[in-house]
C-alpha positions in Angstrom: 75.5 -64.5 -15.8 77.5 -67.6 -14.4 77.6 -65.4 -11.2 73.9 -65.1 -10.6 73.5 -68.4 -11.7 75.9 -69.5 -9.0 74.1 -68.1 -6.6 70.6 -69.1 -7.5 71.9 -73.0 -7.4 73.4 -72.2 -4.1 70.2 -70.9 -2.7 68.2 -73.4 -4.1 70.6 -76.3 -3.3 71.5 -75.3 0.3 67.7 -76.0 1.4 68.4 -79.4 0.8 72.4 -79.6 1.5 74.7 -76.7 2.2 78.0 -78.4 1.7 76.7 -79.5 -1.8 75.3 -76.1 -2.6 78.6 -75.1 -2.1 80.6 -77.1 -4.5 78.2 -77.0 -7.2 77.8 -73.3 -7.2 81.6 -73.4 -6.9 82.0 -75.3 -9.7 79.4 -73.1 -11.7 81.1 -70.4 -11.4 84.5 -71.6 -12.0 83.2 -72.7 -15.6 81.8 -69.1 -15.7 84.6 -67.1 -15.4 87.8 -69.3 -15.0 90.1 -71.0 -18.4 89.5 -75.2 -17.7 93.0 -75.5 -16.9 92.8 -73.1 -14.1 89.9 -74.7 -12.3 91.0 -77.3 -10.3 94.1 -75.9 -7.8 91.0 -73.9 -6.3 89.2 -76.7 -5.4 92.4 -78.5 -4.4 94.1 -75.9 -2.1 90.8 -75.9 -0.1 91.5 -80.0 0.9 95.3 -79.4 1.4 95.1 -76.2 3.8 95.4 -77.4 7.0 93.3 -75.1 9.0 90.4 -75.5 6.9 90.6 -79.5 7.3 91.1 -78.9 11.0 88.3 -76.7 11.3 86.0 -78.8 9.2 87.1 -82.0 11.5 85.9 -79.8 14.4 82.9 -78.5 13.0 81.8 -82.5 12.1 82.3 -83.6 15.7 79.5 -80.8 16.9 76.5 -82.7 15.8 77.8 -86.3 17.5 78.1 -84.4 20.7 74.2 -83.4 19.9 73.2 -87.1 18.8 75.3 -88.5 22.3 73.3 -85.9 24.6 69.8 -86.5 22.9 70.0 -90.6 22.7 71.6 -91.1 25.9 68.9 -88.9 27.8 71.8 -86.3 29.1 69.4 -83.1 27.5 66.2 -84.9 28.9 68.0 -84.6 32.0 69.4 -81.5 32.1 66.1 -79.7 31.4 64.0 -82.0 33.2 65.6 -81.4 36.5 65.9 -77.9 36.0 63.7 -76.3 39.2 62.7 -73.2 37.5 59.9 -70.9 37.0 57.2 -71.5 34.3 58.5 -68.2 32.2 62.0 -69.5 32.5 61.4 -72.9 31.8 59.7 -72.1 28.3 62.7 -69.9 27.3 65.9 -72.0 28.9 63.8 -75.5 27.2 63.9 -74.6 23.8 67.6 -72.8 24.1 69.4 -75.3 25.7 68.1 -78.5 23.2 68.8 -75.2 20.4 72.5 -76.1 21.0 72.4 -79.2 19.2 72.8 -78.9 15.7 70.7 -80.9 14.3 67.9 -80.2 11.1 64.5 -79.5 12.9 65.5 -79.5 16.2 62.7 -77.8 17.5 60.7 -80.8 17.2 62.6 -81.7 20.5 61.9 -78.7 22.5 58.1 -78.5 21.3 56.3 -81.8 23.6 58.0 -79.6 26.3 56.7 -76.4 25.7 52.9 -77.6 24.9 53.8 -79.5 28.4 54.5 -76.6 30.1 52.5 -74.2 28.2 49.1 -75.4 29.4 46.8 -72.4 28.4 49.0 -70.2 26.3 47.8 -69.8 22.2 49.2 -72.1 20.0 50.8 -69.5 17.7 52.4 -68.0 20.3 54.1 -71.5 21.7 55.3 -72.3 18.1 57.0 -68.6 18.1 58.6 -68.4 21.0 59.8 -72.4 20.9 61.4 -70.9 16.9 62.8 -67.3 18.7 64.1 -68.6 21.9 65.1 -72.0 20.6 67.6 -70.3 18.5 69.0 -67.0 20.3 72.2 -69.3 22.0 73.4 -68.8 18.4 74.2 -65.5 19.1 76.5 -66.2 21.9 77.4 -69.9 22.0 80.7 -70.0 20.7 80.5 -73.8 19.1 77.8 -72.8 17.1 78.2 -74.1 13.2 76.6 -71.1 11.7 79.2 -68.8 13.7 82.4 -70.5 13.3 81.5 -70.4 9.6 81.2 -67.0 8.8 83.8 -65.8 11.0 86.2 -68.2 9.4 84.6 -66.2 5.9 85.6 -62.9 7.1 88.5 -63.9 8.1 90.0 -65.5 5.0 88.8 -62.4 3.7 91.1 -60.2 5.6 94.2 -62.8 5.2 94.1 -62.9 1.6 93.9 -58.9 1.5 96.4 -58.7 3.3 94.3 -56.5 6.5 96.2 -56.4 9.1 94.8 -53.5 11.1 91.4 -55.8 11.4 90.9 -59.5 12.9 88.2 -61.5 13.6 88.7 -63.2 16.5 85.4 -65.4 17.5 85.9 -63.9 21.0 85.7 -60.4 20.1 82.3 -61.2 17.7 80.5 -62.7 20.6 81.5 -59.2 22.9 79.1 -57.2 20.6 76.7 -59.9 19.7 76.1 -60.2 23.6 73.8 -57.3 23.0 71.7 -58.9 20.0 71.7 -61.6 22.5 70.2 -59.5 25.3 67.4 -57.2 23.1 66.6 -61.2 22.2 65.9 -62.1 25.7 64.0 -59.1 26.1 62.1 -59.0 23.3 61.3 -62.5 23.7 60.2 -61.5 27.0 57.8 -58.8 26.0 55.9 -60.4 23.6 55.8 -64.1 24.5 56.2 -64.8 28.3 55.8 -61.9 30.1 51.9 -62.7 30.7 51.9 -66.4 31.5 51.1 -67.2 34.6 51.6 -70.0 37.5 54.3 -72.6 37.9 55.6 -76.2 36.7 54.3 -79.2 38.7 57.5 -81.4 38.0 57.2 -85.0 38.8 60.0 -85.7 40.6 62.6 -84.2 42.7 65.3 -82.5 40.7 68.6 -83.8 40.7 71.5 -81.5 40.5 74.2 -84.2 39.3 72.0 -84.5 36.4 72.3 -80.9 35.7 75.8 -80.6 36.2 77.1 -83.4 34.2 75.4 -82.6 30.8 76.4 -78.8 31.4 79.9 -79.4 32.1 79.9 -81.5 28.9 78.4 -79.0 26.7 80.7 -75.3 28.4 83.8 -77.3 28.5 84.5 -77.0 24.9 84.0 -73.4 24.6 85.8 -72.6 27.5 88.9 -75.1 26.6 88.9 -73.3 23.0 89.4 -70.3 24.5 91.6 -71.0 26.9 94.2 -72.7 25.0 94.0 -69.8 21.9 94.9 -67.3 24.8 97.3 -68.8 27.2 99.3 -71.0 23.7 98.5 -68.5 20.8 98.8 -71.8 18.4 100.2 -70.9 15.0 97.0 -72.6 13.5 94.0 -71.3 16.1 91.6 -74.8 14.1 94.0 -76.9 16.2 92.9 -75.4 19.1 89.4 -75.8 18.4 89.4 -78.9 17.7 91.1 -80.2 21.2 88.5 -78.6 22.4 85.5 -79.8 20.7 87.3 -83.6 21.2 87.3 -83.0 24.7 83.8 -82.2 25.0 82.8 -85.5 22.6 85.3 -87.7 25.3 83.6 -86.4 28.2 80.1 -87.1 26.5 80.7 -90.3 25.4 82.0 -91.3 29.5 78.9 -89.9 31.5 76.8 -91.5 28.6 78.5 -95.0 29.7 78.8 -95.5 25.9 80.1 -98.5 24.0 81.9 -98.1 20.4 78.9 -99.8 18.7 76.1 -97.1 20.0 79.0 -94.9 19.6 79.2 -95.7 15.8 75.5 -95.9 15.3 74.8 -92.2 16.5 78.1 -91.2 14.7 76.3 -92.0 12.0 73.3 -90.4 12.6 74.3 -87.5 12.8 76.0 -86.9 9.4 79.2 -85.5 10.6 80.3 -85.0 6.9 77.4 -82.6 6.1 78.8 -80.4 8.7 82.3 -80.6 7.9 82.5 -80.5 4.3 80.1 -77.0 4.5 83.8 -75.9 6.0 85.0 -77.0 2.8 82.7 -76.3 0.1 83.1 -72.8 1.9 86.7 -72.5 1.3 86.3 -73.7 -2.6 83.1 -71.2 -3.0 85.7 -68.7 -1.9 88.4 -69.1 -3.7 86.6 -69.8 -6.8 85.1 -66.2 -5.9 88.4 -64.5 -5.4 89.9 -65.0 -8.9 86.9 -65.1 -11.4 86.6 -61.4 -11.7 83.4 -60.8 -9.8 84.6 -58.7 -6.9 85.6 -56.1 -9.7 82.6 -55.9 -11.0 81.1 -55.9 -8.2 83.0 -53.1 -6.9 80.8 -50.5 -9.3 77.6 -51.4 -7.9 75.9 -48.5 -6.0 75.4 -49.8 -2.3 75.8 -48.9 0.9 76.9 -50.9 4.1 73.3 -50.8 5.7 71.7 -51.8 2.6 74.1 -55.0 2.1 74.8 -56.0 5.9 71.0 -55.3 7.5 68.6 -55.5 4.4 70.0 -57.7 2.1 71.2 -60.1 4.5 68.0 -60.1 6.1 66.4 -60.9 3.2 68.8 -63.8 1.8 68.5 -65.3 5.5 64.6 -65.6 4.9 65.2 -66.9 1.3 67.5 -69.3 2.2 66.9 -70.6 6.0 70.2 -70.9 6.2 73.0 -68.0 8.3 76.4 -69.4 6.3 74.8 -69.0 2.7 73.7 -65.0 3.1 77.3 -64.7 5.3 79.0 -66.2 2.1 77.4 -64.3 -0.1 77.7 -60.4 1.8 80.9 -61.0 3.3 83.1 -61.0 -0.2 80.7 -58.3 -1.5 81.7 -56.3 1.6 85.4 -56.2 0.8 86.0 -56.0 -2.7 83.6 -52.2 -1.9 86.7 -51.7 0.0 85.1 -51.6 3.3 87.0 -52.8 6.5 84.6 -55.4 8.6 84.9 -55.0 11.8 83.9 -56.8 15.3 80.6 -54.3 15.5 79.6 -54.5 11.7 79.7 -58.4 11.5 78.0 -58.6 14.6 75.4 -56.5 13.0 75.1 -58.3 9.7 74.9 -61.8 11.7 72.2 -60.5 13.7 70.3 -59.2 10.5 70.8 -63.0 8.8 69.6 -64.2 11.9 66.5 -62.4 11.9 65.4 -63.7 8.3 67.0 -66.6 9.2 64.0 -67.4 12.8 61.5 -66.0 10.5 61.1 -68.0 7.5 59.1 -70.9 6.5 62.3 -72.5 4.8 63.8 -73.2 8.1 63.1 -76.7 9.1 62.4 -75.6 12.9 59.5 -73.3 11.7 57.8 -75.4 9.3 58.0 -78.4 11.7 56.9 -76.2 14.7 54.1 -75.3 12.9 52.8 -78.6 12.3 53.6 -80.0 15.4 51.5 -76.6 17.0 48.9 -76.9 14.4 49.7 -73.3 13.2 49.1 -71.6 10.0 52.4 -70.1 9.1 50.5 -66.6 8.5 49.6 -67.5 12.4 52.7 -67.9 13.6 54.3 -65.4 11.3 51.9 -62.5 12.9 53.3 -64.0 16.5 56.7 -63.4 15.3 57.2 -60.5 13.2 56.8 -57.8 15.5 59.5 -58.9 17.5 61.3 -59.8 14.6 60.7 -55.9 13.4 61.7 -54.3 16.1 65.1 -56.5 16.2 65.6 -55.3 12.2 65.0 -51.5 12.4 67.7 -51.3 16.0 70.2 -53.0 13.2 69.5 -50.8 10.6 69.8 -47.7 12.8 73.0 -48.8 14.6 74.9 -49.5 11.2 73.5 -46.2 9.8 75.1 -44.4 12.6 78.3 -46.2 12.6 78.8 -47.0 9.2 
């Protein structure tokens, strides 16, 4: 009982606020199933482990990065003076502004695709500002949603004691390159592939304003990877976050910023609602570990598919959210005594994902909509065939690997 109860608050709370969801349902199901005495060194190993605080620094740098790009004009630029075609600048639009992590997003990317989608429905400018506004997830390796539930999977595997099987973020976005790809395609197919004629941009394009904002935004990911191969740091979090303060430096200089804008869109952004989803995560987790559930949950007759492709699906449309259905499936997954590896999480993530574009209970939908003037039963007829066909190549490629 104090497990599904958990889990309800968690869903319901994390449409509001994910870190607080996770504490709560945390602390829910500590009460549950753990003596009082025993219920606090969860919650406190989770603030004195220094990759989780590392990580969670990292992950609440992301959205200033976002807030420095948007206010100082360095996105505006970036797409703006991209010389592209009409097709390509409806899709690149939505996907590049999609890497800022920031609640409703899409409200950002929409007065450009009306612009430039003169003549095409409105349910099918909502979708495809929703599908391809999104799809970077899949392959961006600074990504929130990402780093989250790899860091799940692997805590996972340490505390098991796997060593055959790691999770390295790398690896993941190998075989979600594919997702990323049937995306594009799809995306293609059903949304751009008959629209017609080209962009009339008002100005020449400028390629130093392309440069600069992308150079700010790949030098992160590239940094974080570098250093984890070449240095192998004992704690890979450190790594990560050089990285990620690199980027936020180099923002912050071709912005010409001074520390009082700095400050202001620091606090905009709400770093602490990213970073302390890092650590909620960690306390939801251990909580989990030692309350007695994964035994329990061990006797339930499931299979792989069902938990990874349909059930994740379906918890990403519930919730709107990728790290609550990846906190829920990925401890489910192990205590079955299943190994997750590289291909199988990239197939659960892409599942989550799915639900995840499709549901009114994301922000970007329900804000596209209005901004559109679409009916969600519009916009969800625009979307779900793609959507479909996206879910049944996941259920049939964990069936025949599984």
């Amino acid at each position: 009982m104090g497990f599904f109860l958990a889990l309800a608050v968690l869903l319901i709370v994390s449409r509001r606020n994910f870190a607080a969801a996770m504490f709560l349902g945390a602390l829910i199901l500590a009460v549950f199933t753990i003596p009082f005495n025993e219920i606090a060194p969860p919650f406190i190993s989770a603030f004195t482990d220094p990759s989780t605080m590392l990580l969670a620094i990292a992950v609440g740098l992301i959205p200033i990065i976002g807030g420095i790009l948007k206010d100082t004009g360095q996105m505006d630029n970036l797409v703006k003076n991209m010389k592209i075609g009409k097709k390509a600048f409806l899709a690149v639009s939505p996907a590049l502004l999609g890497m800022l992590p920031m609640p409703g997003g899409a409200l950002l990317s929409s007065p450009m695709v009306e612009k430039a989608g003169q003549g095409i429905s409105r349910e099918k400018k909502c979708a495809l500002n929703v599908w391809f506004r999104h799809i970077l997830f899949l392959i961006y390796p600074l990504t929130p949603a990402l780093i989250v539930s790899v860091r799940i999977a692997n805590e996972e595997l340490q505390k098991r004691g796997i060593t055959s099987v790691s999770l390295d973020l790398y690896q993941v976005l190998l075989y979600l390159a594919p997702f990323f790809l049937l995306s594009i395609f799809l995306g293609y197919v059903f949304f751009l592939h008959k629209i017609k004629g080209e962009i009339d941009y008002e100005q020449n394009p400028s390629l130093n304003k392309v440069l600069l904002p992308l150079t700010a935004i790949l030098i992160a990911p590239i940094l974080d990877f570098l250093i984890k191969t070449l240095f192998a740091p004992s704690i890979p979090e450190a790594a990560t976050l050089i990285a990620i303060t690199s980027s936020l430096i180099l923002v912050v200089i071709i912005g010409r910023l001074g520390a009082r804008d700095f400050g202001k869109i620091a606090w905009k952004s709400k770093p602490w609602d990213f970073a302390f989803i890092i650590v909620g995560m960690a306390v939801f987790l251990n909580v989990f570990r030692i309350s007695g559930i994964p035994t329990l949950i061990q006797s339930l007759q499931i299979t792989p598919v069902l938990l990874c492709v349909v059930i994740g699906f379906l918890l990403g449309f519930a919730t709107g959210r990728i790290q609550t259905p990846a906190l829920i499936i990925i401890p489910i997954f192990f205590t079955k005594g299943w190994i997750l590896s590289a291909p199988v999480f990239a197939i659960m993530f892409f599942s989550i994902f799915l639900g995840y574009a499709l549901t009114p209970v994301h922000p970007c939908v329900s804000l596209s909509a209005q901004f559109f003037h679409v009916e969600i039963k519009d916009f969800l007829k625009a979307i779900f065939p793609p959507t479909l066909i996206g879910f049944v190549v996941s259920f049939i490629l964990l069936s025949v690997i599984s």
